[in-house]
N, C-alpha and C positions, 0 to 999 in steps of 0.2 A: 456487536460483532457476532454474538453465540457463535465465539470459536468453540468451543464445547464440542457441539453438534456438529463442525469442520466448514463453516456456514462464514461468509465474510458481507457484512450488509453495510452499504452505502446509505446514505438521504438521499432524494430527489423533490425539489421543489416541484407540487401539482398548480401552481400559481406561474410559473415562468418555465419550467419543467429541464430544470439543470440539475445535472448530479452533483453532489459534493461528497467532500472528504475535510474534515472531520466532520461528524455527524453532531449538529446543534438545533435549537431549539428553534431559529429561525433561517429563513435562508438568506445567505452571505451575498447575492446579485441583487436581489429586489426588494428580502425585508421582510417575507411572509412567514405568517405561523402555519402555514399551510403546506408539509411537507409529510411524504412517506418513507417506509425501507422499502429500500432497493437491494436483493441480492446480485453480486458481481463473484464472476465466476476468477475475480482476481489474475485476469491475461491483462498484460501490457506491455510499453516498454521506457528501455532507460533513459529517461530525461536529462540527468545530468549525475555525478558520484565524486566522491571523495576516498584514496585508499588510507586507512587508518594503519601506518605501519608502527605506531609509539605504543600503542595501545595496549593492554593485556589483550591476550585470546590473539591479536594481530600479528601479520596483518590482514585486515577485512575492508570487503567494502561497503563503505554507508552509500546508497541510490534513492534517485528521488526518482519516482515510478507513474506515468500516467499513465493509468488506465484506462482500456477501449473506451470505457464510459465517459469519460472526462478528465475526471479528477487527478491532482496528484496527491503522492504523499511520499513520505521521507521512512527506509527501511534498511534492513541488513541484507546484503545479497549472501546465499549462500549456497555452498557445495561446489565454487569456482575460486581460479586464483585469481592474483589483482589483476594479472598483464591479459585472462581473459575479457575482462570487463571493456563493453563500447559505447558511448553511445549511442542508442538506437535500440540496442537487440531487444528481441525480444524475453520477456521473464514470464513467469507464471507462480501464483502465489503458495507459499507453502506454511504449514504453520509448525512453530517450534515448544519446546515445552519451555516452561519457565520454571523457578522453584516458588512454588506455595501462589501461585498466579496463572491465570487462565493461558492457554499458547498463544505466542505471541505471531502475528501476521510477516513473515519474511519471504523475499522470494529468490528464488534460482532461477539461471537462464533456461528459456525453453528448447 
């Protein structure tokens, strides 16, 4: 990821040349050890969500976010209420801090 640097890297198989999310060792359509990073400038939108109202810190919402690229993945939306959350909108990625761990990738609506 080198969130560090503010940096969000994707895989992209160079063999069938699909992006993915999570980033492994092989690609997950075809099977090849033949893949590179991809930086994603982390725009997309909301795929589907859950509002966690039980929760500590809640209520929040968990989104599952496909980005322009392809891929999806499963995150926090943040700095919105539940009843703004749709699916469709658009998000844009932002990164959070964590305690004693690298920031973690969450996004807010754009």
């Amino acid at each position: 990821m080198q969130a560090e640097q503010g940096r969000f890297l994707i895989k992209r198989c160079t063999a069938c040349n699909q992006p993915f999310w999570y980033p492994r060792a092989l690609c997950p359509f075809c099977g090849s050890p033949e893949t590179e990073w991809l930086e994603s400038p982390g725009e997309g939108e909301i795929y589907s969500y859950s509002i966690m109202r039980r929760a500590p810190g809640g209520p929040y919402a968990m989104v599952f976010v496909t980005l322009d690229e392809g891929p999806t993945l499963l995150s926090n939306l943040v700095d919105c209420q539940p009843d703004q959350v749709r699916i469709g909108a658009r998000v844009k990625l932002r990164w959070q801090d964590t305690e004693g761990g690298p920031p973690a990738p969450v996004f807010a609506l754009a």
